[in-house]
Backbone as JSON Lines, residues from 0, in Angstrom:
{"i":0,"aa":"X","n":[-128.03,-21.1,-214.76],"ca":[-127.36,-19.82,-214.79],"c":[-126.66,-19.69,-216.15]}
{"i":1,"aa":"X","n":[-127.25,-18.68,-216.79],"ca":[-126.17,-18.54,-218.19],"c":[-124.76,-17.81,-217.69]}
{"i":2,"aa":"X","n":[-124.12,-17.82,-219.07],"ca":[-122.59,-17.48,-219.0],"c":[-122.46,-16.03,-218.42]}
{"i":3,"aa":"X","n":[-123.38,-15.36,-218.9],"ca":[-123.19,-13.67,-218.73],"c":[-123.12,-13.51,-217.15]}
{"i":4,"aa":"X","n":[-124.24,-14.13,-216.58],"ca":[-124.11,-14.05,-215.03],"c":[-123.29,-14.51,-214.23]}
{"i":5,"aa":"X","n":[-122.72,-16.18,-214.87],"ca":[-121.26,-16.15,-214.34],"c":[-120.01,-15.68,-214.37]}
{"i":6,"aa":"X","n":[-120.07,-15.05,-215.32],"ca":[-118.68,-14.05,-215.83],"c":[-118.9,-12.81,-214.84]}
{"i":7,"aa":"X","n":[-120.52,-13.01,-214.49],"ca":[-120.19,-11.06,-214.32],"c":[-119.99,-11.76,-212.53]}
{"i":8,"aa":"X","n":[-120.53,-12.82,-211.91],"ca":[-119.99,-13.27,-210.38],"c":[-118.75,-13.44,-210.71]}
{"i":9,"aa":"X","n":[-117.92,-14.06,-211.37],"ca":[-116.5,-13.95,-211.11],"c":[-116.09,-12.53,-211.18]}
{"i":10,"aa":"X","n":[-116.64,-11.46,-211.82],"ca":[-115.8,-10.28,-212.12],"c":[-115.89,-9.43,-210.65]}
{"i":11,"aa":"X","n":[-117.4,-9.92,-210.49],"ca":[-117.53,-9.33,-208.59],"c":[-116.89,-9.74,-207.84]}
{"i":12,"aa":"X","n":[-116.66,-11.02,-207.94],"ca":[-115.51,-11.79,-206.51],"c":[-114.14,-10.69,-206.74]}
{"i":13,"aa":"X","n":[-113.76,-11.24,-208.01],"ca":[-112.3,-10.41,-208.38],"c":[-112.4,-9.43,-207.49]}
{"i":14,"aa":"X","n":[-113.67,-8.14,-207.93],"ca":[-113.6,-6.61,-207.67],"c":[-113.79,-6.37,-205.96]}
{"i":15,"aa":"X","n":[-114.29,-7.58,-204.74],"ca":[-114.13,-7.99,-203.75],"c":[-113.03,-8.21,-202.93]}
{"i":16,"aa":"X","n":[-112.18,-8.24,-203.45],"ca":[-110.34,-8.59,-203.1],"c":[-110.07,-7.27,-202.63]}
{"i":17,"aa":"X","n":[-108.93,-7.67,-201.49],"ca":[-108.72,-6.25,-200.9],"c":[-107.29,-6.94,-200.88]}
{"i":18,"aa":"X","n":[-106.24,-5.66,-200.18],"ca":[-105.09,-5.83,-201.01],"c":[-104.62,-7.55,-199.39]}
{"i":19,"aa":"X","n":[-105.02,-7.33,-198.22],"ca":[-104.67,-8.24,-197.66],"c":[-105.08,-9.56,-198.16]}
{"i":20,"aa":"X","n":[-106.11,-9.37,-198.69],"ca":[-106.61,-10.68,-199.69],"c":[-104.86,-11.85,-200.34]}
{"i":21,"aa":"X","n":[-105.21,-10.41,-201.38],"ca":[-104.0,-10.47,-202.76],"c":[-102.37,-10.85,-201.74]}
{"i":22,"aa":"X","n":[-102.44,-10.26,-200.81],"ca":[-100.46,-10.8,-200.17],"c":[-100.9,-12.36,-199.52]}
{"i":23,"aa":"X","n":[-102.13,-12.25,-198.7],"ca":[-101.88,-13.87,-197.97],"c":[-101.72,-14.41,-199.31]}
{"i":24,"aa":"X","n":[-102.57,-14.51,-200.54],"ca":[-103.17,-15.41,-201.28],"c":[-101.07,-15.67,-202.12]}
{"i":25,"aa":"X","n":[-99.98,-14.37,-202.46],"ca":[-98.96,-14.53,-202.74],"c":[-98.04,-15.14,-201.56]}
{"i":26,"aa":"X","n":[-98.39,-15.04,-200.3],"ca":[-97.65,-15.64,-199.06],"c":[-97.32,-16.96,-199.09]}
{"i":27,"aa":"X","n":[-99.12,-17.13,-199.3],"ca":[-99.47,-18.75,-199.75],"c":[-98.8,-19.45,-201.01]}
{"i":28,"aa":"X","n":[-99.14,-18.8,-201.8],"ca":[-98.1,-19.41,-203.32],"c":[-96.54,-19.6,-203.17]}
{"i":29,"aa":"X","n":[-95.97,-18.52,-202.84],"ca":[-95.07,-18.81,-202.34],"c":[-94.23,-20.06,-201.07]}
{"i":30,"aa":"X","n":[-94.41,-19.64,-199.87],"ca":[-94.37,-20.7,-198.98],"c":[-95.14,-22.16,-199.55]}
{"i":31,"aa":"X","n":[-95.88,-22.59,-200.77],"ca":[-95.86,-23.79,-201.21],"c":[-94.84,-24.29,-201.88]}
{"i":32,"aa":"X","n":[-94.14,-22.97,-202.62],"ca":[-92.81,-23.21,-203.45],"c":[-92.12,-23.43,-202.92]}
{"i":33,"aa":"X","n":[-91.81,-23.16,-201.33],"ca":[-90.49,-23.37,-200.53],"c":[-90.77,-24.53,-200.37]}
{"i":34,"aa":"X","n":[-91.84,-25.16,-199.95],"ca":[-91.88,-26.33,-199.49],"c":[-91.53,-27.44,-200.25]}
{"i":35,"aa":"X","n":[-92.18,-27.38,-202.09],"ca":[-91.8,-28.14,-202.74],"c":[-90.6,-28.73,-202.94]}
{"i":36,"aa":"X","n":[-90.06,-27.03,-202.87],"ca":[-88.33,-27.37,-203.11],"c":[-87.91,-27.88,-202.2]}
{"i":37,"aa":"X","n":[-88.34,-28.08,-200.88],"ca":[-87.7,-28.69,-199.7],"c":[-87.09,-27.72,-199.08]}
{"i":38,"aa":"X","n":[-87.07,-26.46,-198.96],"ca":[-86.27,-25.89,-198.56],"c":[-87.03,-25.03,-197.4]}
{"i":39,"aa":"X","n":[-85.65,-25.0,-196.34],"ca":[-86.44,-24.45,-194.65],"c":[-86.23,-23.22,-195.37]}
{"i":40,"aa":"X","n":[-86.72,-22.34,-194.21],"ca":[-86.71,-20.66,-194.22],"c":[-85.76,-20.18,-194.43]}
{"i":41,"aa":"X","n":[-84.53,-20.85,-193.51],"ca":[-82.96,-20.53,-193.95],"c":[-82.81,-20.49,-194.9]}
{"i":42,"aa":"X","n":[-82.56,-21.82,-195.49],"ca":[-81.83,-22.07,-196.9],"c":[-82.74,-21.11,-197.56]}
{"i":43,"aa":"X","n":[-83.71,-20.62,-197.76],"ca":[-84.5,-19.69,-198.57],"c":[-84.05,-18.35,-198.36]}
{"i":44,"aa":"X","n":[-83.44,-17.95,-196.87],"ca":[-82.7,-16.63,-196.64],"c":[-81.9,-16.5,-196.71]}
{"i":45,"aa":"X","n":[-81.19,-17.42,-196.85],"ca":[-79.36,-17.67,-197.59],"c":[-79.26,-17.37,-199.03]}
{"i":46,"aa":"X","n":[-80.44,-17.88,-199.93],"ca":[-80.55,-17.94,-201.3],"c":[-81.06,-16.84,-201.85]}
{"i":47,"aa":"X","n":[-82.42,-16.44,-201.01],"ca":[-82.72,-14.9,-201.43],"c":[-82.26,-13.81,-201.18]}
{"i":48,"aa":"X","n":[-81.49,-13.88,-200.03],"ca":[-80.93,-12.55,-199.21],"c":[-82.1,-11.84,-198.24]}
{"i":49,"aa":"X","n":[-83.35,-12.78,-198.03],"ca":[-84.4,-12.02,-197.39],"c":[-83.96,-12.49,-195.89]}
{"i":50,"aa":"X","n":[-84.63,-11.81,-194.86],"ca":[-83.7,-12.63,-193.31],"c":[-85.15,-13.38,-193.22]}
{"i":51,"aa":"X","n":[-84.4,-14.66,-192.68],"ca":[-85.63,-16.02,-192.0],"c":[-86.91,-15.3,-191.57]}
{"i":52,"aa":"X","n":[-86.48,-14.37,-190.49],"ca":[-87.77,-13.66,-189.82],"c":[-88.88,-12.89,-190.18]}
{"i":53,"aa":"X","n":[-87.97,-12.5,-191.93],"ca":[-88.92,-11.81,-192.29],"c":[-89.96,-12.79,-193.12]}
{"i":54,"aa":"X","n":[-88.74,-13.95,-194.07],"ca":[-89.86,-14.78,-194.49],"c":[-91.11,-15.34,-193.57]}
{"i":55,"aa":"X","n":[-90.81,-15.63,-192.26],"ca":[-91.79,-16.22,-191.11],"c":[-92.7,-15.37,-191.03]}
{"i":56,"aa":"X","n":[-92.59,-14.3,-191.08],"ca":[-93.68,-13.23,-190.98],"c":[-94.28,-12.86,-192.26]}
{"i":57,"aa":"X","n":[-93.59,-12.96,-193.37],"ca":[-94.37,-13.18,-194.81],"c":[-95.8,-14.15,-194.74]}
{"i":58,"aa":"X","n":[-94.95,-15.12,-194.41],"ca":[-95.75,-16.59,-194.69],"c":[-96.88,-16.61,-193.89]}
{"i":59,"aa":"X","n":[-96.7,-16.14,-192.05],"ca":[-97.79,-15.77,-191.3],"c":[-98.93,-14.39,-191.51]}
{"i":60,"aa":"X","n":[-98.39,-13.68,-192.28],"ca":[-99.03,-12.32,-192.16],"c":[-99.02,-11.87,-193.98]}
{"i":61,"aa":"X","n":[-98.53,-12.43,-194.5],"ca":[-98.57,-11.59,-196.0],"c":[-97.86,-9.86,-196.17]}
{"i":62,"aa":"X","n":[-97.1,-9.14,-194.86],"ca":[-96.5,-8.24,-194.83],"c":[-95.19,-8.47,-195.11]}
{"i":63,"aa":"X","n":[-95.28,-7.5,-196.38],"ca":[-93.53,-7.76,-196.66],"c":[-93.5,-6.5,-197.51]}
{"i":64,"aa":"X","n":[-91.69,-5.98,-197.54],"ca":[-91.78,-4.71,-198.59],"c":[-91.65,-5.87,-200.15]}
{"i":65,"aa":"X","n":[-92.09,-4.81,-201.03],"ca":[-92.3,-5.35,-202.4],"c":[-90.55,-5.91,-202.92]}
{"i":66,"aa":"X","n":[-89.72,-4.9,-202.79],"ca":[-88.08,-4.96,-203.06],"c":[-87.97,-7.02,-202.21]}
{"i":67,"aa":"X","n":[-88.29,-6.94,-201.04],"ca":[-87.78,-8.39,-200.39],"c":[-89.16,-9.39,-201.56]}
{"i":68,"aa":"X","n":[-90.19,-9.11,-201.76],"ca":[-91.31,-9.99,-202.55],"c":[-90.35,-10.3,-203.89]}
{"i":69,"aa":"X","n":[-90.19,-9.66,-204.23],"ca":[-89.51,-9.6,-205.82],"c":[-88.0,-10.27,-205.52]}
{"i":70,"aa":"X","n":[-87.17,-10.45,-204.42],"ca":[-86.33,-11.15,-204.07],"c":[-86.74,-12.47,-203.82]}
{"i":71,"aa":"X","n":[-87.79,-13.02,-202.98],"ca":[-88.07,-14.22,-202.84],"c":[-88.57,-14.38,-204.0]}
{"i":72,"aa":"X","n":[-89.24,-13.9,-204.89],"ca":[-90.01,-14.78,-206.76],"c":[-89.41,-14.99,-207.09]}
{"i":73,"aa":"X","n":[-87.55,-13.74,-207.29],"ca":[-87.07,-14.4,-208.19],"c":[-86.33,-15.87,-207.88]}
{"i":74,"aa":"X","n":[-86.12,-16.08,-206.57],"ca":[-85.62,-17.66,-206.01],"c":[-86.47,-18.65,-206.3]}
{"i":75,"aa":"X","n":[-87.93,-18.41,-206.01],"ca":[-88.66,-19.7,-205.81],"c":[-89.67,-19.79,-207.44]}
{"i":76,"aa":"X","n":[-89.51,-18.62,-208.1],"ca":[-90.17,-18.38,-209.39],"c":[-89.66,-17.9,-210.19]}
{"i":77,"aa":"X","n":[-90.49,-17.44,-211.41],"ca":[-90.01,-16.51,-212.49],"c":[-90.55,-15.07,-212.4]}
{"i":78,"aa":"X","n":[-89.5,-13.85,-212.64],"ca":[-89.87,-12.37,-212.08],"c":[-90.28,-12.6,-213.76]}
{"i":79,"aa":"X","n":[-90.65,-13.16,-214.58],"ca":[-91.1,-12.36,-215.94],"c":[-92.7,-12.93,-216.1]}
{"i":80,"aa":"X","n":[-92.92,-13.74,-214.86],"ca":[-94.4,-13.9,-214.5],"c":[-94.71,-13.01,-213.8]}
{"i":81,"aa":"X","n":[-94.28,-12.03,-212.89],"ca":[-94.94,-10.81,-212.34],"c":[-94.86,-9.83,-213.27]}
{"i":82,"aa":"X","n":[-93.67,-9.57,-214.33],"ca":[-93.58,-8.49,-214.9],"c":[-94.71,-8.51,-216.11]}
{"i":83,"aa":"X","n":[-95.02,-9.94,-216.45],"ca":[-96.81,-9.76,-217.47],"c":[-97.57,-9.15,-216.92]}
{"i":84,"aa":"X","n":[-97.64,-9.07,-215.28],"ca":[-98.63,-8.22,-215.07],"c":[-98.93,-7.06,-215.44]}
{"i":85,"aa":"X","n":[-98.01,-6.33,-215.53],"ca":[-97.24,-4.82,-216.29],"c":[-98.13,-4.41,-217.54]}
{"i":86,"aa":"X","n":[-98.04,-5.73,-218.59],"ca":[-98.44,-5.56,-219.75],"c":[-99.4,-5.44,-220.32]}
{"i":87,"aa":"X","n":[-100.01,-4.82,-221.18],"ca":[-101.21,-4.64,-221.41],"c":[-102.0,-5.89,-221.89]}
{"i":88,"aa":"X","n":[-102.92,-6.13,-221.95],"ca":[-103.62,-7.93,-222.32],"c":[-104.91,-7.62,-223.35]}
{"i":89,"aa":"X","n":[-104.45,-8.22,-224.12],"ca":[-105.9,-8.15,-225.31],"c":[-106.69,-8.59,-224.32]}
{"i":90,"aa":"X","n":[-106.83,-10.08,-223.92],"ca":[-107.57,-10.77,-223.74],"c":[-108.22,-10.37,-222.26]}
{"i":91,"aa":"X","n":[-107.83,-9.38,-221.47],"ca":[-108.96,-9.17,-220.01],"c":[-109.74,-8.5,-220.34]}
{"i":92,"aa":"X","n":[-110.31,-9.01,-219.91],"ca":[-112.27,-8.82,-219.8],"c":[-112.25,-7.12,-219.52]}
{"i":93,"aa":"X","n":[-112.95,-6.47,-220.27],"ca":[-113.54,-5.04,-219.94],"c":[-114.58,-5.11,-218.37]}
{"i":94,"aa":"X","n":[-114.26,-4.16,-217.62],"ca":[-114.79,-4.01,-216.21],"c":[-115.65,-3.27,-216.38]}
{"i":95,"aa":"X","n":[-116.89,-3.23,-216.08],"ca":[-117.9,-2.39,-216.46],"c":[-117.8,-1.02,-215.54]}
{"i":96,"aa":"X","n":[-117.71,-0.05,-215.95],"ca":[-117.69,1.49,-215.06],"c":[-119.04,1.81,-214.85]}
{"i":97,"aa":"X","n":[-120.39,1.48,-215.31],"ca":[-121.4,2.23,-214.92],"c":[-122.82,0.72,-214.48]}
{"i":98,"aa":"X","n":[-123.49,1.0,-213.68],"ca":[-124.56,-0.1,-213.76],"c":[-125.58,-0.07,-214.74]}
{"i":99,"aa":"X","n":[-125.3,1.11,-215.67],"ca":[-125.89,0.66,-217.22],"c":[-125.24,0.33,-218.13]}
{"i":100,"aa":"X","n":[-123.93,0.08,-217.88],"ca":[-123.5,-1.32,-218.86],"c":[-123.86,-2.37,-218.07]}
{"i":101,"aa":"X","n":[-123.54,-2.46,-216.85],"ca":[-123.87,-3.84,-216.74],"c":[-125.77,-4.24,-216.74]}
{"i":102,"aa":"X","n":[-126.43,-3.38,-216.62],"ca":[-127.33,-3.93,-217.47],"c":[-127.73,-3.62,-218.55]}
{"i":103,"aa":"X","n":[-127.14,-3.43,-219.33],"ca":[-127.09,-2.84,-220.95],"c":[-126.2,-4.74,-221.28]}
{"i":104,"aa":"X","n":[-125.91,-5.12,-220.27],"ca":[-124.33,-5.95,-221.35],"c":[-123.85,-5.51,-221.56]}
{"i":105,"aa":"X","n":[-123.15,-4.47,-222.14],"ca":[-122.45,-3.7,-222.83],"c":[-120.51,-4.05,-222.29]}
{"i":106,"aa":"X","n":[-120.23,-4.8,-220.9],"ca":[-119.09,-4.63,-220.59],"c":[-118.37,-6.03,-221.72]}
């Protein structure tokens, strides 16, 4: 398999993601951070201001409002790693808009 075809399967998996995908997959990142730190649900709802129940239901379900998400990162992470997302990036890959770039190459 050359490179072009693997770049363009990763760009399909990516474009495959649906948004329940994207929260378990942050549920998950998260609740590993609690764990590292050692810290129960409490001590994480004491520290973030989020309530236990809601983290339990984060962690089980990936439903949470964004305001409590951005409260637990900034405890267990850095909010200026979500806020790159924001920013514009030389470096991401152009998404191809038509199926004659992608078989043109052209993306």
């Amino acid at each position: 398999m050359d490179v072009t075809v693997s770049i363009w399967s990763l760009r399909m998996n990516f474009t495959l993601l649906d948004d329940t995908d994207v929260s378990q997959a942050y549920a998950a990142y998260l609740r590993e951070l609690r764990q590292r730190a050692k810290l129960s649900r409490a001590a994480l709802a004491e520290r973030s201001c989020v309530p236990a129940a809601t983290i339990k239901k984060f962690e089980l379900t990936g439903q949470i409002s964004f305001r409590q998400l951005l409260l637990l990162w900034q405890t267990l992470d850095s909010l200026d790693r979500l806020y790159q997302l924001t920013q514009p990036s030389k470096e991401r890959a152009a998404i191809p808009t038509s199926i004659d770039e992608v078989l043109k190459d052209e993306f």
